[in-house]
C-alpha positions in Angstrom: -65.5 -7.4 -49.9 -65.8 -8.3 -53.3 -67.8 -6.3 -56.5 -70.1 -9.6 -56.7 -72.0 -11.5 -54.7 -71.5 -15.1 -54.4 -74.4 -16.5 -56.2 -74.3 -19.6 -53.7 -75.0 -18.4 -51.1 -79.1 -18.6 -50.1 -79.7 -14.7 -50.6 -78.3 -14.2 -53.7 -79.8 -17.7 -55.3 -83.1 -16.3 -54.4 -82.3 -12.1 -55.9 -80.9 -13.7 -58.9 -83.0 -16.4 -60.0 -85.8 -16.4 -57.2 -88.0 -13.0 -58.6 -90.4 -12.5 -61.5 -88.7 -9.4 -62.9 -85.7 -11.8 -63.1 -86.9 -15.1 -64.4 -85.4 -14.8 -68.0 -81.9 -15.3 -66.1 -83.4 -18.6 -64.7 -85.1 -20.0 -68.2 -81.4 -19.5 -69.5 -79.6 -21.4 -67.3 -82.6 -24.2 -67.7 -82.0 -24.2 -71.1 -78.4 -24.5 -70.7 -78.5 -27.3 -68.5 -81.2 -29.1 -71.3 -78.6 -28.8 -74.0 -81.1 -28.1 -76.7 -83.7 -31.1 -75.7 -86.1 -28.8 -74.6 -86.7 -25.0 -74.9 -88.1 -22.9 -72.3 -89.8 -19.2 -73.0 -91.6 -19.0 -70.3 -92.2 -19.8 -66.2 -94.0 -19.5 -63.7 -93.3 -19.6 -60.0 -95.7 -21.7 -58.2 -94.1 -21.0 -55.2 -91.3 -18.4 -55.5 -89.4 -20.0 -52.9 -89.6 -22.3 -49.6 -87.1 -24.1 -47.6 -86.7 -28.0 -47.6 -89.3 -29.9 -45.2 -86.8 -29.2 -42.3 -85.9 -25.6 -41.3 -82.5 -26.4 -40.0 -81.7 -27.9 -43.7 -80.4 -24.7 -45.3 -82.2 -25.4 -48.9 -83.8 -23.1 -51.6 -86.5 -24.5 -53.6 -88.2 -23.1 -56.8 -91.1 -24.9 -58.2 -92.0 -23.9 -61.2 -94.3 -24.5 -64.2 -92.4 -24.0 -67.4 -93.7 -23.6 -71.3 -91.8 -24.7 -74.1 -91.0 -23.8 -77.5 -93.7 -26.2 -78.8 -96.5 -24.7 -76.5 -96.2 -27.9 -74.4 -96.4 -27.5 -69.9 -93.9 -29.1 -67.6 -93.3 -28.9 -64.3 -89.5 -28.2 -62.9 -87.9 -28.1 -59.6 -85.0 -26.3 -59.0 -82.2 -26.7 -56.0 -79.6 -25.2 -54.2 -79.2 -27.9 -51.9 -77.4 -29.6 -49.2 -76.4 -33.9 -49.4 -78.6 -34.9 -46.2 -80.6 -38.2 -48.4 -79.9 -36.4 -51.0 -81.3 -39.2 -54.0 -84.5 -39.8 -51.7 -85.1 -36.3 -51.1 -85.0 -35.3 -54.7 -87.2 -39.0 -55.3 -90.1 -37.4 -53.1 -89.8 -34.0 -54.2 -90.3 -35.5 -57.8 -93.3 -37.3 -56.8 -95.1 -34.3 -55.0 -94.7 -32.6 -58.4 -96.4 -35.6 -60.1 -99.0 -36.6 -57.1 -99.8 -32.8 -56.9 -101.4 -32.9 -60.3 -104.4 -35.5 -59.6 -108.1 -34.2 -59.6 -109.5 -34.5 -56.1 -111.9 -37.6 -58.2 -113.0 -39.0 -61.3 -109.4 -40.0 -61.8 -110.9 -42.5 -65.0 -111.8 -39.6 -66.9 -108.3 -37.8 -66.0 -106.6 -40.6 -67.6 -103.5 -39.8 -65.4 -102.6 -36.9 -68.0 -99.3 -36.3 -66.1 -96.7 -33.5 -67.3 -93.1 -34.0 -67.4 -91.6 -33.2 -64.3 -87.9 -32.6 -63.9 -85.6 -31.8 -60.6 -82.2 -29.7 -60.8 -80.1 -30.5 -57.5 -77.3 -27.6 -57.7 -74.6 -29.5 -55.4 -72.4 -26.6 -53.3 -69.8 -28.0 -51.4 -69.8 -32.2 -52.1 -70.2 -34.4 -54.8 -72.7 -37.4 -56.2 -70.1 -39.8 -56.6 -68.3 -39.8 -53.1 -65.5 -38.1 -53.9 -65.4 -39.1 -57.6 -64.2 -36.1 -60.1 -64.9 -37.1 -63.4 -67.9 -35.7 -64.4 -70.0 -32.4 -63.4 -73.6 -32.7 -65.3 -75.5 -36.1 -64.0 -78.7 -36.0 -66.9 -80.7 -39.0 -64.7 -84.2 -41.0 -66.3 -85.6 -44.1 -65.8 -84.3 -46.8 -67.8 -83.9 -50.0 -68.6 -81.0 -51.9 -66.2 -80.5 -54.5 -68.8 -80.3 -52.7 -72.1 -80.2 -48.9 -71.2 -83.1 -48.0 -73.2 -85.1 -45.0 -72.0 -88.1 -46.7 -70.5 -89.7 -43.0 -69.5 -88.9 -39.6 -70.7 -90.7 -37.6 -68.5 -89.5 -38.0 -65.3 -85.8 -36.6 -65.2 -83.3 -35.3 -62.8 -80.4 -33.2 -63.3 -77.3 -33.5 -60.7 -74.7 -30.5 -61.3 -71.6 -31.3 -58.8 -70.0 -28.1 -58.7 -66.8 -28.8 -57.3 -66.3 -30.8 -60.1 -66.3 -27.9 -62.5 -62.6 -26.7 -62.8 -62.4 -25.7 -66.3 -60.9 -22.1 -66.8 -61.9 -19.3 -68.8 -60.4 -20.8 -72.8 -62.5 -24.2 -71.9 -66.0 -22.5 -72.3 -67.5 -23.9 -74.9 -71.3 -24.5 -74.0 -73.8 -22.4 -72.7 -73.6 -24.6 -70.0 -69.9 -24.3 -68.8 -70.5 -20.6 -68.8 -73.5 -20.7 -66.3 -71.1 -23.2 -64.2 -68.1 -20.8 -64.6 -70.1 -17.5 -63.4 -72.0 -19.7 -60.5 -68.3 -20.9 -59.5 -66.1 -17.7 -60.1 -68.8 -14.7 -60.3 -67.2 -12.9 -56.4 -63.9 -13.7 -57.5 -64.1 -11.5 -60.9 -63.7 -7.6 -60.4 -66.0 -7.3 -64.0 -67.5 -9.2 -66.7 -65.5 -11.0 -68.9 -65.4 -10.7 -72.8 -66.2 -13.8 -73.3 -69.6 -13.4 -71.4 -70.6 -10.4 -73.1 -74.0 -11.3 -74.0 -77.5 -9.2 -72.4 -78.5 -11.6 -70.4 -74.9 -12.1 -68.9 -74.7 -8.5 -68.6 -78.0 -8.1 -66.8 -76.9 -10.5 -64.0 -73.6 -9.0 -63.0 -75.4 -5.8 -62.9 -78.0 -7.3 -60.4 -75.4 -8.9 -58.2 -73.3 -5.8 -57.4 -72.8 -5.4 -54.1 -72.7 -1.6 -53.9 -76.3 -2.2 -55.5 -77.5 -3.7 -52.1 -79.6 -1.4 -49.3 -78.2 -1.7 -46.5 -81.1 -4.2 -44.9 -79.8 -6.4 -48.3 -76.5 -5.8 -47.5 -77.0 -7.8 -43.9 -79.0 -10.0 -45.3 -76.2 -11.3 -47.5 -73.3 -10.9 -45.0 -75.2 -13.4 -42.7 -75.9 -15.9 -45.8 -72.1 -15.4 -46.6 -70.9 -16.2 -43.7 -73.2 -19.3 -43.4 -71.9 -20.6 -46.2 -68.2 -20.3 -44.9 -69.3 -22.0 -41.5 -71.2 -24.6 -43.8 -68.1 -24.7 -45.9 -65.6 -25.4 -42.9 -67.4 -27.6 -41.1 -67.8 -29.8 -44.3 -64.2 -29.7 -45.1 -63.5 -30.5 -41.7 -65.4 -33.6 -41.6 -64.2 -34.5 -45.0 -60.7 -34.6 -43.8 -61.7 -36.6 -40.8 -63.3 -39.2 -43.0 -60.4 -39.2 -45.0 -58.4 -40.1 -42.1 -60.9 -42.6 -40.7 -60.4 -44.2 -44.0 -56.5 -44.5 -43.8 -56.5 -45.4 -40.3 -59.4 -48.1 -41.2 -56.8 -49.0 -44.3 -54.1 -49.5 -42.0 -55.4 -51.4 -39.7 -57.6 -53.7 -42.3 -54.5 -54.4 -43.8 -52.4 -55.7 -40.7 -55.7 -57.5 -40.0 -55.5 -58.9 -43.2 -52.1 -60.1 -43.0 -52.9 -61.5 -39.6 -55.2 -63.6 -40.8 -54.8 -63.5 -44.5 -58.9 -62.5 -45.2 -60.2 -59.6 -47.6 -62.5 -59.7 -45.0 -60.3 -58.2 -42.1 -59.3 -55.3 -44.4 -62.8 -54.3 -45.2 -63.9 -54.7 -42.0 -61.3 -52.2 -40.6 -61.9 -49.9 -43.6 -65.5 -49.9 -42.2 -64.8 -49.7 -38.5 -61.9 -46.7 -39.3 -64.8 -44.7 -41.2 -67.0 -45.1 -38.3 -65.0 -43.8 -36.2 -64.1 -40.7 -38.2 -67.7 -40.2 -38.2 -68.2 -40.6 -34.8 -65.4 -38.4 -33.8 -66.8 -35.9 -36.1 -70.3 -35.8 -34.7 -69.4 -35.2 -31.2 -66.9 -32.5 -31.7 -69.6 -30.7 -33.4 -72.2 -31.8 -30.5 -69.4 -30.0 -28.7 -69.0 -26.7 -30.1 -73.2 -26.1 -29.3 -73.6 -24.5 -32.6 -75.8 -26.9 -34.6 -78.8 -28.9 -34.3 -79.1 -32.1 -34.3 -80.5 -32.1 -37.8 -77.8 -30.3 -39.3 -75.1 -32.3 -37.9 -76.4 -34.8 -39.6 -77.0 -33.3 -42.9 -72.9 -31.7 -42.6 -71.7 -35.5 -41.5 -73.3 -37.2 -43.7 -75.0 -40.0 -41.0 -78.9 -40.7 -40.0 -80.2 -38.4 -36.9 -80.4 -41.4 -35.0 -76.4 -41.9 -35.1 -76.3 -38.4 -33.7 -79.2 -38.8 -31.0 -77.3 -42.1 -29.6 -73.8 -40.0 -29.7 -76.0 -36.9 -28.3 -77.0 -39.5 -25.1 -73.5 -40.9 -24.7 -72.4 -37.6 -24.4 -75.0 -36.4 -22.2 -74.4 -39.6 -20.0 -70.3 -39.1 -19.2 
């Protein structure tokens, strides 16, 4: 066991940045992640903490109401969460925030006085981009397609692809890529580092000791921990089984292609091959009897009615 917990897991997301006592630790990884647009000195937890609409989807939600620098009241949402629909999940948590704010009537006087509303996705495990490694911070608004002008401010979502982060310990430079280097490397560290020698630094690694946990805490985060693993495993698993599905679907796309000399063929067996990976993938985990339907789905990447129909075919041999 390491002196730290990991801050990934569900437990420790919620003791260190899920409790009132602790909130300046979350305004100061908001403000990292604004760069110096906004200034947050103050929050509120609406709701100190629910999971996503579904309870098999292993998320943890803060919605908060945040004051700024310049007096002024915005609303922010922030995630640990998984990449089932993730873009439409984070659309329609955005828009409760927003819809959430109209009068029950006389919306003409209310004059649709809306407060900026922001969404942080903390992505544990996968990436935005498919795969892509060339970025870590995805700062998302509404925009123009044709000229990339802002067309609204307020509305803004924040993407952080953790397994993107690599840089080491002589590459912190921002606030930010300290945040991302404790999130990333906190149980891995046996104390706090020089370099991170500042209050509020030194406030979390004394929070997220593990010989500081009772022993009901202590279960607690053993069982997140070793969700995270199984969460971890199974989504490396089927990210190698894509991969395959790919080069298979490769292969055989490109002696299709020469066959008949078509782009078509090769894409076509590129998309059959990755299919198939998924497919494989879903039943073996149909298989094992340790996951609902739901979060086969969620791990695989595929709509719950690809697993139901694999679920039937199974049930039918």
């Amino acid at each position: 066991m390491t002196k730290y917990i990991d801050p990934l897991t569900d437990f420790s997301f919620k003791r260190l940045f899920g409790t009132e006592p602790n909130k300046d630790i979350l305004i100061s990884f908001i403000n990292s992640i604004f760069r110096g647009r906004k200034t947050v000195i103050d929050l509120v937890y609406n709701k100190n903490e629910y999971t996503g609409d579904t309870e098999n989807v292993g998320s943890v939600i803060f919605d908060l109401t945040c004051t700024g620098d310049d007096g002024s009241q915005f609303l922010i949402e922030v995630q640990r969460t998984d990449q089932s629909n993730l873009k439409k999940r984070m659309l329609y948590y955005s828009s409760k925030l927003i819809a959430d704010q109209a009068p029950k009537g006389r919306r003409s006087e209310w004059g649709y006085q809306i407060s900026e509303v922001y969404v942080i996705a903390l992505l544990d495990g996968f990436t935005l981009t498919d795969g892509k490694r060339d970025r870590y911070l995805h700062d998302v608004c509404l925009c123009n397609r044709e000229t990339g002008e802002v067309f609204y401010e307020e509305l803004g979502f924040f993407y952080l692809e953790l397994v993107n982060f690599v840089k080491d310990e002589a590459e912190l430079v921002s606030d930010l890529d300290k945040w991302l280097y404790v999130l990333t490397n906190m149980s891995k560290l046996d104390k706090l580092p020089v370099y991170l020698r500042k209050p509020i630094f030194e406030k979390l690694f004394d929070i997220a000791e593990y010989s500081k946990l009772n022993k009901e805490e202590r279960t607690m985060y053993d069982v997140s921990l070793k969700r995270r693993w199984d969460e971890y495993s199974v989504k490396e698993t089927i990210r190698q089984k894509i991969e395959e599905g790919r080069e298979r679907g490769r292969a055989e796309g490109r002696a299709e292609g020469r066959v008949e000399g078509r782009v078509e063929g090769r894409e076509q067996g590129r998309t059959e091959g990755i299919e198939k990976g998924k497919a494989e993938i879903v039943r073996n985990l149909i298989l094992s009897n340790r996951f609902t339907d739901e979060e086969i789905a969620a791990f695989a990447s595929v709509e719950i009615d690809f697993v139901r129909k694999i679920h039937e075919l199974e049930k039918e041999k």
